[in-house]
C-alpha positions in Angstrom: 131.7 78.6 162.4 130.2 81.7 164.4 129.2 84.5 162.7 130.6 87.8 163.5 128.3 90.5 163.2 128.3 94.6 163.7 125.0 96.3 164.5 124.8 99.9 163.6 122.1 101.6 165.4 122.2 101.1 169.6 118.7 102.8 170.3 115.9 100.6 171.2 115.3 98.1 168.3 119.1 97.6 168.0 120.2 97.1 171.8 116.9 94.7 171.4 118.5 92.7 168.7 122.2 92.8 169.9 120.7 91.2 173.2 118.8 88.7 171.1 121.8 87.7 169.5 123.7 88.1 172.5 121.1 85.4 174.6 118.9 83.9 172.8 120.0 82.7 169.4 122.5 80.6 168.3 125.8 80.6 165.6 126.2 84.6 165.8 128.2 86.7 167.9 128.2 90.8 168.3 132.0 91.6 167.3 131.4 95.5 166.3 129.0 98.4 167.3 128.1 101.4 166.2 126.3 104.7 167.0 125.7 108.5 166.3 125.8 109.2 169.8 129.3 106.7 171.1 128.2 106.4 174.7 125.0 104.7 173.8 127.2 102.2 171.5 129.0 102.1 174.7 126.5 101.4 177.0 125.2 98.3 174.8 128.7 97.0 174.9 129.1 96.8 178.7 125.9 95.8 179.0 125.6 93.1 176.2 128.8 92.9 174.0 131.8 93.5 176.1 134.2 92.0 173.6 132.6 94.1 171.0 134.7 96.6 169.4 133.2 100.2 169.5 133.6 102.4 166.1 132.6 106.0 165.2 131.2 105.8 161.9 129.2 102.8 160.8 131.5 102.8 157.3 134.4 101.8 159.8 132.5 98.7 160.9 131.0 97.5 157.7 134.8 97.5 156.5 136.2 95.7 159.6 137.7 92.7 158.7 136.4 90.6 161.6 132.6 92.0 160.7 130.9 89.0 158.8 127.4 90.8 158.4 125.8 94.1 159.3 122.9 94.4 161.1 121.1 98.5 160.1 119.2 99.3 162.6 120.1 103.4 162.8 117.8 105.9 162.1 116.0 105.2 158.3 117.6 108.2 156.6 120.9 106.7 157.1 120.0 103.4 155.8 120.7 103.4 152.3 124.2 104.8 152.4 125.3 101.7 155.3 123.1 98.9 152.8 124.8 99.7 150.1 128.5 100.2 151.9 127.3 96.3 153.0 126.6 95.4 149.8 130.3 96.6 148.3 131.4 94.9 150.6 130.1 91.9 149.7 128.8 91.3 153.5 125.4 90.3 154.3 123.2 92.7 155.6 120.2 92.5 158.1 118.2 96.5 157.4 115.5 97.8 159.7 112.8 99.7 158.0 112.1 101.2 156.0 115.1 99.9 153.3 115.5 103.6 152.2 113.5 106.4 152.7 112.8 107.4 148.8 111.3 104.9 146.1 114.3 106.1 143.8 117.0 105.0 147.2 115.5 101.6 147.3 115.8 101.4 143.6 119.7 101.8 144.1 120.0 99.4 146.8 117.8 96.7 144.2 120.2 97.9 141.3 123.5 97.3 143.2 122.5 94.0 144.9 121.6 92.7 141.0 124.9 93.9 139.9 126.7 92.2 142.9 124.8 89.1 141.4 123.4 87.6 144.4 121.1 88.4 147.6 123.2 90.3 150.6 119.8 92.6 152.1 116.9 91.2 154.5 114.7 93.6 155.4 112.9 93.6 159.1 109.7 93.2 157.9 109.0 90.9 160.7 105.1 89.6 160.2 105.9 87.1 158.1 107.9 85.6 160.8 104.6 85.7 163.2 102.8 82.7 164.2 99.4 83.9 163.8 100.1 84.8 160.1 102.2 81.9 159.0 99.5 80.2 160.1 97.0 82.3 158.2 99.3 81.5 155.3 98.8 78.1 155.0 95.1 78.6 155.5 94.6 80.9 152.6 96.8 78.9 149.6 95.0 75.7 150.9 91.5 75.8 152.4 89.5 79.1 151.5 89.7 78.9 147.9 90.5 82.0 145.6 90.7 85.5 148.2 88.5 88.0 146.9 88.4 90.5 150.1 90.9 91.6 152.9 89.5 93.1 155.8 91.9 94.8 158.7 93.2 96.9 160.9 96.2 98.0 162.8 95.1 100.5 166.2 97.5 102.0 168.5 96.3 103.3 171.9 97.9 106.8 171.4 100.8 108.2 169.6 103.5 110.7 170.5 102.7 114.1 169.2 105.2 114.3 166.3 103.3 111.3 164.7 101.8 113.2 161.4 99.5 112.0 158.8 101.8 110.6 156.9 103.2 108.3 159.1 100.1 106.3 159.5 101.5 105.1 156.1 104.8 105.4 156.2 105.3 104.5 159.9 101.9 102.4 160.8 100.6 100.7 157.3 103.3 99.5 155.7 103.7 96.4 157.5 100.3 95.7 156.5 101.4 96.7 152.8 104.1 93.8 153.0 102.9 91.3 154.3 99.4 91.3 152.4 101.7 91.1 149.4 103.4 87.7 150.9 100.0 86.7 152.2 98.2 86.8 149.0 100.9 86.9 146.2 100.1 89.7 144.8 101.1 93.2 144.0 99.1 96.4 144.1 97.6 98.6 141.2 95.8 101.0 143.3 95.4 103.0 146.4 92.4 105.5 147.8 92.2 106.6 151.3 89.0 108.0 152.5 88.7 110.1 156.5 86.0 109.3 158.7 85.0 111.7 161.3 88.3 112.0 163.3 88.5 111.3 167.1 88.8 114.1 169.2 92.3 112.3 170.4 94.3 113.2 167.4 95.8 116.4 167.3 95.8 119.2 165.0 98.6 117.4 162.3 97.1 114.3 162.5 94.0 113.2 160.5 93.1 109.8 162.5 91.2 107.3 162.0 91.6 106.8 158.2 91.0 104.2 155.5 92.8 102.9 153.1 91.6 101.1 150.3 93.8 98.7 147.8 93.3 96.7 144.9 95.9 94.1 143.6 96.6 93.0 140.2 94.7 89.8 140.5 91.7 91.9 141.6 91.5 91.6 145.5 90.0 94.4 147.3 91.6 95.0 150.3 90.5 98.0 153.2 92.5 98.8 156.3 91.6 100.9 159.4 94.4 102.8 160.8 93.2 104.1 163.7 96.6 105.2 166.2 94.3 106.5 169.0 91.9 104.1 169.4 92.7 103.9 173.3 92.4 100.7 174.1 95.3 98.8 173.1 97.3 97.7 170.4 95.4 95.6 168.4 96.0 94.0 164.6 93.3 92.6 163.1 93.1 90.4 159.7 90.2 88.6 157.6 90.8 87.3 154.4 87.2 86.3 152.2 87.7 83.8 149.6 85.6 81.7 147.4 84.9 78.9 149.6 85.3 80.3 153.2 87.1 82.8 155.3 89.7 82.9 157.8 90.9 85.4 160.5 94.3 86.0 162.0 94.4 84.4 165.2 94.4 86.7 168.4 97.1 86.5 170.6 97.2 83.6 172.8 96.2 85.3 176.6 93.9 84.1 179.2 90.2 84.4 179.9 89.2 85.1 183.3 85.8 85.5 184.9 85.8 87.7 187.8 83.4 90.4 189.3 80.4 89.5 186.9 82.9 90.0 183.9 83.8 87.5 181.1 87.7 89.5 180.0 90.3 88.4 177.9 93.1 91.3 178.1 94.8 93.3 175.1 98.1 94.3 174.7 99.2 97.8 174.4 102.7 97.6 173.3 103.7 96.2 169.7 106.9 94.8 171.0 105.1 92.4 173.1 102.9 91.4 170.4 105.5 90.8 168.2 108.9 89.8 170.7 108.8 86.0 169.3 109.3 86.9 165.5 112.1 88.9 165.9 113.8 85.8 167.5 112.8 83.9 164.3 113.3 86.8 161.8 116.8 87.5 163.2 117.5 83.2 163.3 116.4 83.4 159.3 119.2 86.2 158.6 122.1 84.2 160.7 121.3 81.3 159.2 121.5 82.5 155.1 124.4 85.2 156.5 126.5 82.3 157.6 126.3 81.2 153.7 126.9 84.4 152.4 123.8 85.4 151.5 120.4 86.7 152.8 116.7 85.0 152.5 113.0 86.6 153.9 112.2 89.6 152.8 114.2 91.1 150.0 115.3 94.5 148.7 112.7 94.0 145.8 110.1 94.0 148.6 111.6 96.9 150.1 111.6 98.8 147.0 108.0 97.8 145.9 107.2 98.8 149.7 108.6 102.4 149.3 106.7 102.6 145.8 103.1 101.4 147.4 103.5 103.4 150.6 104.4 106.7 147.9 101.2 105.8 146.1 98.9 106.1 149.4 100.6 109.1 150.8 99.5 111.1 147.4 95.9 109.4 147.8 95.9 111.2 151.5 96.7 114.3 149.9 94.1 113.5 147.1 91.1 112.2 149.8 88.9 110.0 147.9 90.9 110.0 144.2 92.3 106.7 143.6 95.7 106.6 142.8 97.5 103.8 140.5 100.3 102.0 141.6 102.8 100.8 138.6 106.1 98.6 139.3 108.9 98.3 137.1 109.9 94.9 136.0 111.3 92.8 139.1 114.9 91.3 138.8 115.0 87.6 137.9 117.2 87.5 141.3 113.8 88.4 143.2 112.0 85.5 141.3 
């Protein structure tokens, strides 16, 4: 049976995955859209979904009858209200993120998921979907022993110039703040960010580059550059230290040329490219566990515990150098 889904959301990430659905993967169909502005949702549907129904509010499509799962991708402080519309609904739900854009709306989202007794929410925390760090994965629970140290960093070349400080956390790091918690199994304790001298790039709202530094509860230390106007591309950039060895998250597979006296590999400069194949394979996980009823990948817990980390190192930009403790509530036997 095809699945029948409505995307709410027909900016850039959700014409992206409507196409996706539309051309590249298999068992799903677009039945439903939905926008703020109608003429965008409009414009996707003639030029991706032309059998798609178009509806004004995103509560109409969720309660559609011929809508089998929702896919969020509006802007994040509508996301809690259409996630948990999904989840009284009983329909599986696909959210960008962030999954709500308060620790305490996440918490409702967690709260009414365990009381609808089962997992509805996936949220598009796409890195663990990536071949460089599935890879890495595998490397670090089987051949570098116990990790001890994370070193990385995540550089833009520039940044528009609403881009504040906190959005290096709420907007930049928390992808990092994911999927180290997948990569290593672990949750955090702790967060201080420190400011290096700042780049003459960054404007007067933005304090860039900075530093965070995390500990997890089995006692990793963990420090990430953020860095959104480093210039030179878009570059992410991973090392995990353990007891017997170390291992590094593979760069991008490009070429190497050597011309004019030059040995050059090139970098990319847009995270879309860097990142275009696991959104294919993020967005194949949700049809797969939505055409069962259900969702798998990243959960609403991991949402939640998201929102609470990225909360913690906002504060410890606001307190530079203090080092700020991170404490989770008791996770769901659902998430286990």
């Amino acid at each position: 049976m095809t699945l029948r889904i409505g995307v709410i959301g027909t900016g850039m990430i959700g014409r992206d995955h409507t196409r996706r659905i539309a051309q590249v993967l298999a068992g799903a169909e677009i039945v439903a859209l939905s926008d703020y502005n109608p003429a965008a949702a409009r414009a996707v549907q003639a030029d991706l979904a032309p059998d798609a129904m178009v509806y004004d509010k995103g509560e109409e499509l969720i309660a559609a009858d011929d809508v089998d799962a929702v896919l969020v991708c509006s802007t994040g402080s509508t996301h809690e209200a259409y996630v948990l519309a999904a989840i009284a609904a009983g329909k599986p739900c696909f959210c960008e993120k962030p999954l709500a854009t308060t620790a305490e709306g996440a918490k409702r989202i967690v709260d009414a998921e365990v009381a609808a007794g089962k997992r509805l929410v996936q949220v598009g925390f796409m890195r663990r979907y990536d071949a460089g760090y599935q890879m890495l994965k595998k490397v670090v629970d089987s051949q570098i022993g116990t990790p001890l140290m994370v070193h990385a960093a995540h550089r833009n070349p520039t940044v528009p110039e609403h881009y504040v400080t906190p959005m290096a956390i709420h907007d930049t790091l928390i992808h990092e703040i994911d999927v180290f918690r997948w990569l290593l199994d672990d949750d955090y304790v702790s967060a201080q960010v420190v400011f290096p001298r700042k780049s003459s790039h960054a404007h007067g709202k933005l304090a860039d580059p900075q530093i965070v530094l995390l500990e997890t509860a089995k006692g990793v230390r963990i420090d990430v550059e953020i860095f959104v106007n480093c210039r030179y591309g878009y570059d992410i950039q991973c090392q995990v230290v353990g007891e017997e060895g170390l291992a590094n998250l593979p760069e991008p597979m490009n070429i190497t040329t050597r011309k004019n006296a030059a040995l050059s590999t090139p970098i990319m400069t847009d995270w879309k490219d860097r990142f275009v194949d696991s959104y294919d394979v993020e967005l194949a996980d949700f049809i797969k566990a939505a055409a069962q009823g259900t969702a798998s990948g990243p959960s609403s817990w991991d949402g939640y515990v998201a929102a609470i980390s990225s909360d913690a190192c906002v504060e410890a930009q606001e307190k530079t150098g203090q080092i700020i403790p991170i404490t989770l509530p008791a996770r769901p036997a659902l998430y286990d």
